[in-house]
C-alpha positions in Angstrom: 64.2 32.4 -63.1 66.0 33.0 -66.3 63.0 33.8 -68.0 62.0 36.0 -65.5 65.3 37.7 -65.4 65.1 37.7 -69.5 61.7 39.7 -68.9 62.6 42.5 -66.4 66.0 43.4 -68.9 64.0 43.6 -71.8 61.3 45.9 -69.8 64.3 47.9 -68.4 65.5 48.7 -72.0 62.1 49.2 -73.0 61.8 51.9 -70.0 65.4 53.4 -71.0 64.2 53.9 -74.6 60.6 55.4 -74.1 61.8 58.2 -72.1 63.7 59.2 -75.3 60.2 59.5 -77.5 57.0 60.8 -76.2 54.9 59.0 -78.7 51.3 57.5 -77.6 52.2 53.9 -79.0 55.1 53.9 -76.6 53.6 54.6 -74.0 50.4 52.2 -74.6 53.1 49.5 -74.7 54.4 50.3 -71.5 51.1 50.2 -69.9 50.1 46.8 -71.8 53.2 45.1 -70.5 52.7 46.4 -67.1 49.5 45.3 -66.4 49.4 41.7 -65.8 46.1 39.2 -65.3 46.1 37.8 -61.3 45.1 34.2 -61.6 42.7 33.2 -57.9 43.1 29.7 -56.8 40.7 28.7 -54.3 42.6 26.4 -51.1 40.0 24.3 -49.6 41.4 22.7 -45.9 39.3 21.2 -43.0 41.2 23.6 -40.0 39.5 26.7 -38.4 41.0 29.5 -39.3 42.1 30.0 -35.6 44.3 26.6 -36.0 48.3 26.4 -36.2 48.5 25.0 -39.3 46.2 27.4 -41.3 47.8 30.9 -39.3 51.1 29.3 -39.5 51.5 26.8 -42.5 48.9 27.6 -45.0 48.5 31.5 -44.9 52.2 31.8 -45.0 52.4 29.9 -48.1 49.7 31.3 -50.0 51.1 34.6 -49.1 54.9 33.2 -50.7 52.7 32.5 -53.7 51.3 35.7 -54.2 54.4 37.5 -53.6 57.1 35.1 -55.6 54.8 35.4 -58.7 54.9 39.5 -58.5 51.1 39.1 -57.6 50.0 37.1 -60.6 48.9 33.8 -58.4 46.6 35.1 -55.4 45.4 31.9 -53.0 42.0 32.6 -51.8 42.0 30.4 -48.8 38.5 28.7 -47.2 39.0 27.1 -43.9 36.5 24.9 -41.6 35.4 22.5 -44.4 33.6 26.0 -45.7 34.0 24.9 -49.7 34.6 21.4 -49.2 33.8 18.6 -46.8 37.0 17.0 -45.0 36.6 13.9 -46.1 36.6 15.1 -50.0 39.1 17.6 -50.8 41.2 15.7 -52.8 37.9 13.9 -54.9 36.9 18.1 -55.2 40.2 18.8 -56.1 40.7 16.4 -58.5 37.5 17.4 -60.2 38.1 20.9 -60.5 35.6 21.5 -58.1 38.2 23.4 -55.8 41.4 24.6 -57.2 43.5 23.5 -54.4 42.4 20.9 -51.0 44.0 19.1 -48.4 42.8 16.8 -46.0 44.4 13.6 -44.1 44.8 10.4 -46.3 43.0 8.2 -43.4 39.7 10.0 -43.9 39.3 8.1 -47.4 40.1 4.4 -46.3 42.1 2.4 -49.0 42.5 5.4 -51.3 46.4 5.7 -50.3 47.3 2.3 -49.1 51.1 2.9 -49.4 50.9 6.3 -48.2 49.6 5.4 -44.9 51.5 3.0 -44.0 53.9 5.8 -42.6 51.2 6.3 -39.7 51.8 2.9 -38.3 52.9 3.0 -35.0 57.0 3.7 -34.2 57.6 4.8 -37.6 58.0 8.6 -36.4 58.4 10.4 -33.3 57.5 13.8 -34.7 55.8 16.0 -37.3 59.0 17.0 -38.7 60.2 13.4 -39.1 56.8 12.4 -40.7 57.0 15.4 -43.1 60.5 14.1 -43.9 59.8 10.6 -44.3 56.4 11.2 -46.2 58.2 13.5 -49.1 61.6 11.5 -49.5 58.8 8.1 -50.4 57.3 10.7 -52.6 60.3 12.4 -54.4 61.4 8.3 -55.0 58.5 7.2 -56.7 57.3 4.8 -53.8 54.0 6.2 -53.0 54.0 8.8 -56.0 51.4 6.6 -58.4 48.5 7.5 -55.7 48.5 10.7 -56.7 48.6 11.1 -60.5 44.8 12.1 -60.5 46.0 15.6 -59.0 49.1 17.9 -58.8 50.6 16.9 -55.4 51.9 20.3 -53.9 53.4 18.9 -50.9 52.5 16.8 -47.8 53.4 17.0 -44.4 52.2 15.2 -41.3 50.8 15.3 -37.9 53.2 14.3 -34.9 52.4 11.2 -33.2 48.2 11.0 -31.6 47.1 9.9 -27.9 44.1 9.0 -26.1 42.4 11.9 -24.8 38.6 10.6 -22.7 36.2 12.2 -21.0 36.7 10.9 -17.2 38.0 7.6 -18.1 42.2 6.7 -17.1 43.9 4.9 -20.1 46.6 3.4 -18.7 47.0 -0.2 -20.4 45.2 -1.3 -23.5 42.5 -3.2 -21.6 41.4 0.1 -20.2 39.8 0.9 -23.7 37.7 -1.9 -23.4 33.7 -0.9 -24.2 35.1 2.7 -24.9 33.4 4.4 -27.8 37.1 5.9 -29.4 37.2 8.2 -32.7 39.8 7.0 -34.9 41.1 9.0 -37.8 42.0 6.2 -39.9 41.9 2.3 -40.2 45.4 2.1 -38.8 44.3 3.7 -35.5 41.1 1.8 -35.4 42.5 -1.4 -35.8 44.6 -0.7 -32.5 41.6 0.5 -30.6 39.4 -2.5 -32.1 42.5 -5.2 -30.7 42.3 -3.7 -27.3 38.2 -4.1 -27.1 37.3 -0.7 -27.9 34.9 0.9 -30.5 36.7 2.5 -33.3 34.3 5.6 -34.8 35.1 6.9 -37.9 34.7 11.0 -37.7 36.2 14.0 -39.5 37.7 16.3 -36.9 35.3 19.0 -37.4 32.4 16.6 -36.0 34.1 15.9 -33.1 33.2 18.3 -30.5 29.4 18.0 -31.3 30.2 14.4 -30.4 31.5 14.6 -27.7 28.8 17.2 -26.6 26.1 14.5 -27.2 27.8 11.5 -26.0 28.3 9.5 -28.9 31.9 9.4 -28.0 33.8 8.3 -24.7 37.2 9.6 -26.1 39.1 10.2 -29.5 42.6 9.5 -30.6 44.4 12.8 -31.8 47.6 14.8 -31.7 48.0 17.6 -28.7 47.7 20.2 -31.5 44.1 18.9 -32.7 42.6 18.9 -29.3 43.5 22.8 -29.2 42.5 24.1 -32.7 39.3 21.9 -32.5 38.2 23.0 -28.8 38.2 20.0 -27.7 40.4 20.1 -24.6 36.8 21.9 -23.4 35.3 18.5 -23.2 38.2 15.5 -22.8 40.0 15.8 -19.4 42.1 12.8 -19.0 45.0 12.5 -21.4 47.3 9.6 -22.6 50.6 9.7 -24.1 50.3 6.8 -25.9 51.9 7.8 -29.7 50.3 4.6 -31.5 50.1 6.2 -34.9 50.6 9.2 -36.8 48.5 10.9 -39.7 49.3 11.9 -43.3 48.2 15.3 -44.7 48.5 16.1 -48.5 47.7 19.9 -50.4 47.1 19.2 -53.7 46.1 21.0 -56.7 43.6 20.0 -60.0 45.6 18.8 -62.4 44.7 21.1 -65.6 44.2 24.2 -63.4 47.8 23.9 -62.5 48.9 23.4 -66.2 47.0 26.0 -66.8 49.2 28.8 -65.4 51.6 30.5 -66.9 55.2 29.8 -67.0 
């Protein structure tokens, strides 16, 4: 900011004294200072564009971007797995392939051991205490080595998932029993496995063709997903069952990030 602040006094006296000479060098100057190279940044993300959390999370942000760096940063977002699979945003990030991803932790099993054990069950009873417990590990160093490979931007998380089946009640754990259940992570699937169900590992945007074709009996999911995935179409009994909650990271490649000016 003091930079910044440095910059637009000097450019004010700058103004002040060209109006006082009419000479062509001045005025090139002006224009050269004034004309500043806009740096893209591609945001891969999983969510349709229709979603909560790209209308009301992501675009906001990338919008802040843009306007907090006077138009210099512009976030080209790509929703609906588009530029990269769900399961690989952070690999693609890290590789450069995409400037900036975000997907769940759970969808790469034993890549963020400490990370996820915030999604075991009891831990949080909300997205906004999940957000809040996920960044204070961070900010402390306990969970922050996971993610050297990358620029962590900032994480967030999902509040707590139920059961959500096509015809079938879930009203003890038995109930699940023979049930073909997606799981978004090995936490959840470990539940569903104890109880005698059939944990499936699928990203969420393969869910509904799932479901369609009846390789699924139910899924495990926050009330949010089931809207911005269509998939209260499909599932018509519902279980409040908060057994576990997800971890969601946006992170950026590493040299793209150093990259950018002050």
């Amino acid at each position: 900011m003091k930079k910044m602040l440095s910059i637009s006094i000097a450019l004010t006296a700058l103004i002040g004294f060209a109006g006082c000479s009419q000479s062509n060098d001045t005025a090139n100057d002006t224009s050269a200072t004034s004309s500043e190279e806009t740096t893209t940044l591609r945001f891969a993300h999983f969510w349709p564009a229709t979603s909560a959390t790209h209308k009301d999370v992501f675009a906001p942000w990338a919008k802040k971007v843009e306007e907090e760096s006077n138009g210099r940063l512009k976030v080209e977002i790509f929703p609906s797995a588009t530029l990269s699979k769900a399961d690989a945003a952070y690999d693609a990030a890290a590789k450069g392939t995409i400037d900036i991803g975000s997907q769940l932790q759970g969808y790469t099993n034993g890549r963020f051991p400490l990370t996820q054990i915030t999604e075991l069950p009891g831990l949080s009873n909300s997205a906004t205490q999940m957000n809040c417990m996920l960044q204070t590990l961070y900010d402390d160093g306990v969970i922050s080595s996971e993610y050297e490979d990358t620029h962590l931007l900032f994480m967030m998380g999902t509040g707590p998932g139920g059961i959500h089946t096509i015809d079938k009640e879930i009203r003890k754990p038995e109930d699940l029993k023979g049930l073909r259940i997606r799981r978004p992570s090995a936490i959840a699937g470990d539940i569903i496995e104890a109880a005698g169900g059939t944990p499936v590992g699928l990203p969420a945007p393969d869910l509904y063709t799932s479901l369609q074709r009846g390789v699924l009996d139910g899924l495990s999911l926050p009330w949010d997903a089931t809207g911005s995935f269509k998939l209260i179409e499909l599932v018509n009994t519902h279980t409040n069952m908060p057994f576990y909650s997800s971890a969601i990271m946006v992170t950026m490649n590493k040299d793209k990030y150093e990259s950018l000016p002050d």
